[in-house]
N, C-alpha and C positions, 0 to 999 in steps of 0.2 A: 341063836335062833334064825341069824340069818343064811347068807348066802354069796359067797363069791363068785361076780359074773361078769363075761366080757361083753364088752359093747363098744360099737363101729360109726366112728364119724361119716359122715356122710362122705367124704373123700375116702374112706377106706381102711381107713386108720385105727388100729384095737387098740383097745385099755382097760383095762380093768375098774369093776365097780362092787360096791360090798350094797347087796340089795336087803330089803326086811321090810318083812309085812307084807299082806295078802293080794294080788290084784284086783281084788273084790274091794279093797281100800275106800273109805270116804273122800281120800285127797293123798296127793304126794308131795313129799317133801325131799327136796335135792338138798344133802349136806357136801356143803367143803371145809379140807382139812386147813390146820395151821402149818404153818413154814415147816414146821416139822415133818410133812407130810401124813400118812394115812396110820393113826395109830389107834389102839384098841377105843380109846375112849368114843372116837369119831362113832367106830362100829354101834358104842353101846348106845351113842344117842340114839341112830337108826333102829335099835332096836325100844327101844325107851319112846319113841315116836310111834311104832308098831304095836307097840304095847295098849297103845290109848287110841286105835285105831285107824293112821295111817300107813302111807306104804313108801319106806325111806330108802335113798339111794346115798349113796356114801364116791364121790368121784372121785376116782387119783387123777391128781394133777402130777405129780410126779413118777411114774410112770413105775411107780413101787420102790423107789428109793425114800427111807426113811430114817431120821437120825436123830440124837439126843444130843448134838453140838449145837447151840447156838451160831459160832459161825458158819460153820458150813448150813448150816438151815438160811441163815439170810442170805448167802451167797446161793442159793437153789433158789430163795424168793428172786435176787436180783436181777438171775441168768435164767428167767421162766420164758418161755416162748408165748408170748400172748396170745397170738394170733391162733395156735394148734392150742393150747389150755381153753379158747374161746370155742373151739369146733367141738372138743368133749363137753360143756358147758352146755351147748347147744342140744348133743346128742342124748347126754343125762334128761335135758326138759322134754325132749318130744320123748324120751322113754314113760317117762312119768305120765306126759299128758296123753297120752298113745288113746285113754279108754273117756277122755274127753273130761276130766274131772278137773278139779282146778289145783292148783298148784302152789307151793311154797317154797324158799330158795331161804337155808341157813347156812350163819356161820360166822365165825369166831377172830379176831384180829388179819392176817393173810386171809382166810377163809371168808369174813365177814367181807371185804372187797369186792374177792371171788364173786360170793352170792350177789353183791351189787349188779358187779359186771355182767353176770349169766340174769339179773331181773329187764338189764338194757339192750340185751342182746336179743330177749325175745317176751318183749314188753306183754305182746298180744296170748302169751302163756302163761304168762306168772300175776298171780293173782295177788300174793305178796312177800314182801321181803322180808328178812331176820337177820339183823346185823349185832356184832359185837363188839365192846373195844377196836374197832378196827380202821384204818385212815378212812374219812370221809369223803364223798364226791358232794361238793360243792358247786357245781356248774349247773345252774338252773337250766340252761337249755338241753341238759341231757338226763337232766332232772322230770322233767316234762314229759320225756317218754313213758314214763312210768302210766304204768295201770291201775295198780296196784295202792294200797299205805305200808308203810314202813313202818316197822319197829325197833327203834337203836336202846343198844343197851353199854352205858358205859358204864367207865370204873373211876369212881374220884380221885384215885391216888394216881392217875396219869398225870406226867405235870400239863397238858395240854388240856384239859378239862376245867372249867366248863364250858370253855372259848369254842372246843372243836364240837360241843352237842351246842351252842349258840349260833354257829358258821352254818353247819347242818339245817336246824331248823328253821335259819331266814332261809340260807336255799330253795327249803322245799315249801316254803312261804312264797317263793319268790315265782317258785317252776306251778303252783297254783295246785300243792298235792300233800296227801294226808301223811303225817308222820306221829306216833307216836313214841315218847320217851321216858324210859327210868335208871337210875343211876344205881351205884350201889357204893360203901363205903369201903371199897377191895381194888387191888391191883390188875393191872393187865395180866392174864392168865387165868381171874381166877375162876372160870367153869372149868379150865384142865385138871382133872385130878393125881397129873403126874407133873405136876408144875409146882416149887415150893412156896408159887405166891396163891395156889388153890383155894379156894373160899368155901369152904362147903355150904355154910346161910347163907352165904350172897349167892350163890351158884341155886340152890334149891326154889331161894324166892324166885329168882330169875328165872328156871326153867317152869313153875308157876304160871309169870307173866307169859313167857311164849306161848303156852298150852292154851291158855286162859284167849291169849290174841288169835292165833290159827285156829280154835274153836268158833270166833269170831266171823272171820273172815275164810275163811276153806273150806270149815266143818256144819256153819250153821247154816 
């Protein structure tokens, strides 16, 4: 249902984005992919998002290279150019915020990051966050810029759980800003339905809790 379309950093710079949902939209929501890069599942949230009345943009960070190796996926995670992944990051939120409505930034382990980075990059856009399984930022001074609350979703079978939703929450205890938290009893991966740790009840509850929070905070 949606649409693939390019779009230009403000330096000039094209890349591609999978867009869905109306611009007549209640609110937008900017998805980023996992290490894997830009794979169908990413598309369907956008459209699963547009479904329930938003207008979802789907950013390649990788510039349309896409792969099913776990090595080579973290070695594309490890060799990302931040600073050019940051300008697309930028250019997806003013697309979204273009007609002045407010704004949402998700996403999934790499992606959940992502959306962190693109909520700090343009604080005064992003009304709020959706992070997944994903490494946390814990530095309350950059924690602070936030506009926004947050909502982290992890997975208990990480072995770093519950330490890293513990770490998280003083943070943003610490940076003076709203976070909300639910866990599930599933592994890293499991909202990818092409991943063999996939969860479908933890994946359904979860996509539940996000609706239910972006309803909250973009939609109401």
């Amino acid at each position: 249902m949606g649409q693939e379309i390019e779009l230009m950093t403000e330096q000039g710079e094209r890349f591609q984005a999978y867009l869905s949902g109306s611009d007549e939209s209640i609110g937008g929501i900017l998805i980023l992919h996992e290490w894997w890069g830009v794979k169908p599942h990413n598309r369907q949230w956008a459209d699963q998002f547009a479904n329930v009345g938003y207008q979802a943009l789907v950013v390649d960070l990788y510039d349309g290279r896409v792969t099913e190796d776990a090595e080579q996926a973290a070695q594309w995670m490890r060799e990302i150019d931040q600073q050019a992944a940051d300008r697309k990051l930028i250019a997806g939120i003013e697309y979204l915020s273009r007609r002045g409505r407010k704004i949402a930034v998700y996403g999934c382990s790499f992606g959940g990051k992502q959306a962190m980075q693109a909520s700090l990059l343009k604080p005064e856009l992003v009304d709020a966050t959706v992070m997944a399984y994903c490494r946390m930022e814990t530095d309350p001074v950059k924690l602070a810029q936030l506009q926004g609350p947050v909502l982290a979703i992890y997975a208990e079978q990480e072995r770093n759980w519950p330490e890293k939703q513990h770490n998280f929450e003083q943070a943003m205890s610490e940076a003076g800003k709203l976070t909300e938290s639910v866990s599930y009893d599933a592994a890293h991966g499991f909202t990818n339905p092409t991943s063999p740790r996939y969860d479908e009840v933890a994946d359904k509850a979860a996509w539940q809790v996000v609706i239910d929070f972006l309803q909250q905070e973009i939609a109401g």
